[in-house]
C-alpha positions as CSV (number, residue, x, y, z in Angstrom):
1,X,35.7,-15.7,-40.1
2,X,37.8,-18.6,-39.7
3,X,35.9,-21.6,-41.1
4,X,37.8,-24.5,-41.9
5,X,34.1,-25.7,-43.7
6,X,33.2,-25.8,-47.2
7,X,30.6,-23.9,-48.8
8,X,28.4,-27.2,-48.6
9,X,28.4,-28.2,-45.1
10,X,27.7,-24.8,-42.9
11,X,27.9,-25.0,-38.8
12,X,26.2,-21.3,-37.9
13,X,25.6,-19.5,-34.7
14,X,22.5,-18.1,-33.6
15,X,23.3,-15.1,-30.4
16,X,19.5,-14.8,-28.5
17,X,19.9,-11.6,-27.4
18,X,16.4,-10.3,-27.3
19,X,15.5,-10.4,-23.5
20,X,14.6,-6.8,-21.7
21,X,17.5,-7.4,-18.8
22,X,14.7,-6.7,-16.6
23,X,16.3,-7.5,-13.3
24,X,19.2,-5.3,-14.3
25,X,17.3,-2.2,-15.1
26,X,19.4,-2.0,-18.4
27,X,19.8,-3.6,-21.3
28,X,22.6,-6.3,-20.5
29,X,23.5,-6.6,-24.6
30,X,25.2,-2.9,-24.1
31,X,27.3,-3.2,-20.8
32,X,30.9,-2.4,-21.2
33,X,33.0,-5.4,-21.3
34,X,36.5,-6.3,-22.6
35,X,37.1,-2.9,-24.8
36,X,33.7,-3.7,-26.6
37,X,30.0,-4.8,-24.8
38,X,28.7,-8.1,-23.7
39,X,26.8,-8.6,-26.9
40,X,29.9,-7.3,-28.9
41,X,32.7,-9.5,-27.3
42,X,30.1,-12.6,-27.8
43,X,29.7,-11.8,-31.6
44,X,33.5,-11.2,-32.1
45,X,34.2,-15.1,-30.8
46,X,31.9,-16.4,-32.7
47,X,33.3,-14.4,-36.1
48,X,36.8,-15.5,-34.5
49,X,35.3,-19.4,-34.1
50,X,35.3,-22.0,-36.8
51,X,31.4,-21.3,-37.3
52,X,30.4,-19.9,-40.7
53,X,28.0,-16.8,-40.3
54,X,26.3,-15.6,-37.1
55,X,22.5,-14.4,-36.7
56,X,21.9,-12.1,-33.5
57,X,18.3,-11.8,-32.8
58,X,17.5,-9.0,-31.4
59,X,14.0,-8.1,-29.4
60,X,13.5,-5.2,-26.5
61,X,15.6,-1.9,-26.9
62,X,16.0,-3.6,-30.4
63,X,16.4,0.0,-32.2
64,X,18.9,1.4,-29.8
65,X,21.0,-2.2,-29.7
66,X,20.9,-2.4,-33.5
67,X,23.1,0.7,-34.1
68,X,26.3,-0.5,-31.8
69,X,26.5,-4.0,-33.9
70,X,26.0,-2.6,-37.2
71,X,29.9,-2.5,-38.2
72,X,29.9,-6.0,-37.5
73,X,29.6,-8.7,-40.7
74,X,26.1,-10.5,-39.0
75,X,23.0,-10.5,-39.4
76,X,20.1,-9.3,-37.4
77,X,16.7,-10.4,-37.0
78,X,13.8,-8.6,-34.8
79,X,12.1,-10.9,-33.1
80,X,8.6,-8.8,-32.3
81,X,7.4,-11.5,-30.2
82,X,10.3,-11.6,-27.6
83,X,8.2,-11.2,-24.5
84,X,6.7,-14.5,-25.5
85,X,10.4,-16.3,-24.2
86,X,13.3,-17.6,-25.5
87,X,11.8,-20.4,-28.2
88,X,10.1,-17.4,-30.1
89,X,14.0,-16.0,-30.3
90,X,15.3,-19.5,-31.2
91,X,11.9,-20.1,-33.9
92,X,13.1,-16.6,-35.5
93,X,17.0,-16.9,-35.2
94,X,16.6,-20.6,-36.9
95,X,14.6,-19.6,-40.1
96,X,16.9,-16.0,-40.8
97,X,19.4,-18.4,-41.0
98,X,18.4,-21.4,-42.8
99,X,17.1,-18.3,-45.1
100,X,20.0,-17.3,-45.9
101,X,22.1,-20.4,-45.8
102,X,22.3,-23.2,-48.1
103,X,23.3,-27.0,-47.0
104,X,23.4,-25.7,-43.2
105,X,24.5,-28.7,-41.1
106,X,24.1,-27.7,-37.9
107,X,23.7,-24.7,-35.5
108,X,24.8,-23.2,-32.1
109,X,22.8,-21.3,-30.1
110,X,24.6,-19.0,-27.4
111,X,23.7,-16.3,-24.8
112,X,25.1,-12.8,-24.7
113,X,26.2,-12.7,-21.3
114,X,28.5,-15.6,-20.6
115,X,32.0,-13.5,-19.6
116,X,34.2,-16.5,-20.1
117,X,32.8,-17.8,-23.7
118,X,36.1,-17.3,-26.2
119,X,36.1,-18.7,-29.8
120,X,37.7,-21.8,-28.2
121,X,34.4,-22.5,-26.6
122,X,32.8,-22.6,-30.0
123,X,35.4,-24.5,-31.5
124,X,35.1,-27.1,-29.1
125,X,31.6,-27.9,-29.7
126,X,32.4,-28.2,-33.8
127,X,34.9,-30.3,-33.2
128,X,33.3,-32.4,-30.8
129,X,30.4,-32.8,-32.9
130,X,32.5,-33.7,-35.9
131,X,34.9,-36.1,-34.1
132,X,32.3,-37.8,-32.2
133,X,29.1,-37.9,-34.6
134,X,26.8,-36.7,-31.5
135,X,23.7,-34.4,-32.6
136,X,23.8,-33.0,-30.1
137,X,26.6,-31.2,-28.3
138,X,26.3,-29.2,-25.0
139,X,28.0,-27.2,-22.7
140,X,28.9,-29.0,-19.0
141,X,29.4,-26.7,-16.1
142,X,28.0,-26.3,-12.4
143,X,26.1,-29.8,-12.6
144,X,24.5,-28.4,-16.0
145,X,24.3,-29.3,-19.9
146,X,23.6,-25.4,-21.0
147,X,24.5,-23.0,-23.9
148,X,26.4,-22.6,-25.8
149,X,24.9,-25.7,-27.4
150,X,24.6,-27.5,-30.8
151,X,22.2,-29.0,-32.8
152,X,22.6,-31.0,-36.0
153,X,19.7,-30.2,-38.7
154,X,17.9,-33.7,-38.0
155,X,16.7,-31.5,-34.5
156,X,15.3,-28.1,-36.7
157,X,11.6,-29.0,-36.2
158,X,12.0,-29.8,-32.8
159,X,13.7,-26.4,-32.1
160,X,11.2,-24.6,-34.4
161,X,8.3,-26.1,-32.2
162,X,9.6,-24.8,-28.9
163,X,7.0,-23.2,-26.9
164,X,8.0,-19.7,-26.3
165,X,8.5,-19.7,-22.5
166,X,11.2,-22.7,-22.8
167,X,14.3,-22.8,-24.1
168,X,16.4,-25.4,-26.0
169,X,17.5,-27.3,-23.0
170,X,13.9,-29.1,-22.7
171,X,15.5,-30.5,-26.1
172,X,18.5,-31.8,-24.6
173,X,17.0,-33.1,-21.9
174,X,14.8,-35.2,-24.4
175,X,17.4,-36.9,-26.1
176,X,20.2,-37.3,-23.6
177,X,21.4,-40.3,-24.9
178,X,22.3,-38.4,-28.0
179,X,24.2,-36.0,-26.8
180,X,28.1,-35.4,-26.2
181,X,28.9,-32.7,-23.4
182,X,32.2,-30.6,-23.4
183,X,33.0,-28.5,-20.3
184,X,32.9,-25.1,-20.4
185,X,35.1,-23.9,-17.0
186,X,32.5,-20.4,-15.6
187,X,30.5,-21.1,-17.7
188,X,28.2,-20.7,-15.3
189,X,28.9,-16.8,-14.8
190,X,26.4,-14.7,-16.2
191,X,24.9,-11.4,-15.8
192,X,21.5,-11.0,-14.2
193,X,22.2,-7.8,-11.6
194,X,24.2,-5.0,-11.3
195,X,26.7,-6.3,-9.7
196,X,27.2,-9.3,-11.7
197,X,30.1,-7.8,-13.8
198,X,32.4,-6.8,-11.6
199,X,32.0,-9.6,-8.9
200,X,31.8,-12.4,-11.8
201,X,34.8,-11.5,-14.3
202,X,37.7,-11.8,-11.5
């Protein structure tokens, strides 16, 4: 990892990777992608980024997506509840890792199917939210404030009380006036059918 932090202030990221790719008709996390798969390339930028430790939380096909990450220096949390939505997988994603993290300042919650997220991407939203003392920093792109996103620690109970069907934007959207936006060019590209992929990573 490259973290330019000090054991007592920790930014972390938290990859939701728990959905059932239902609309694909396989399991999204595992699709070949850039010598690696689309959950693979996502947690090698964020062990590349500034961020100190990454949590993937893990939910449908959980067994079978558990052994291809293994070799990787994360952790991994089941969320059993994942067909409740994407706040159950934030809820569980936020207490592994205030579990094991001391003095965590923030955290940064991603997607595992954004093709054009690099460790630059994360970087940006640490160093936004350091230079510019925001809470709250989000990704801008196609009209949007999306993931990846970041939220200082005073915003942990209001993450941790999302209903399962929403996600952390409704969060965002409450407290725009706190929040500092970085864009994130494709961010928008994401994988949802089969032919996502290969029309999406030109």
């Amino acid at each position: 990892m490259c973290s330019d932090f000090s054991d007592n202030y920790k930014i972390c990221t938290i990859i939701l990777a728990a959905g059932e790719s239902k609309r694909l008709g396989t399991p999204k996390q595992l699709i070949p992608y850039k010598n690696s798969t689309l959950l693979g390339h996502t947690i090698q930028c964020t062990l590349n980024s500034k961020s100190n430790e990454t949590v993937v939380v893990l939910g449908a096909n959980s067994r079978l997506i558990q052994k291809k990450i293994l070799n990787f220096p994360i952790n991994i949390v089941i969320n059993q509840n994942w067909k409740m939505g994407m706040g159950c997988s934030i809820r569980a994603g936020l207490e592994k890792i205030e579990s094991v993290n001391n003095n965590l300042q923030a955290v940064i919650l991603l997607v595992c199917d954004q093709l054009f997220l690099t460790s630059k991407t994360i970087d940006h939203l640490i160093e936004s939210y350091l230079l510019f003392k925001k809470p709250i920093v989000a990704s801008e792109y196609d009209g949007t404030l999306g993931v990846p996103v970041l939220f200082d620690k005073e915003f942990f109970p209001e993450l941790l009380k999302i209903n399962g069907i929403s996600g952390a934007k409704i969060v965002v959207k409450n407290h725009l006036d706190q929040v500092c936006s970085i864009p994130f060019p494709k961010g928008e590209f994401d994988i949802d059918k089969s032919n996502d992929l290969s029309n999406r990573s030109k």
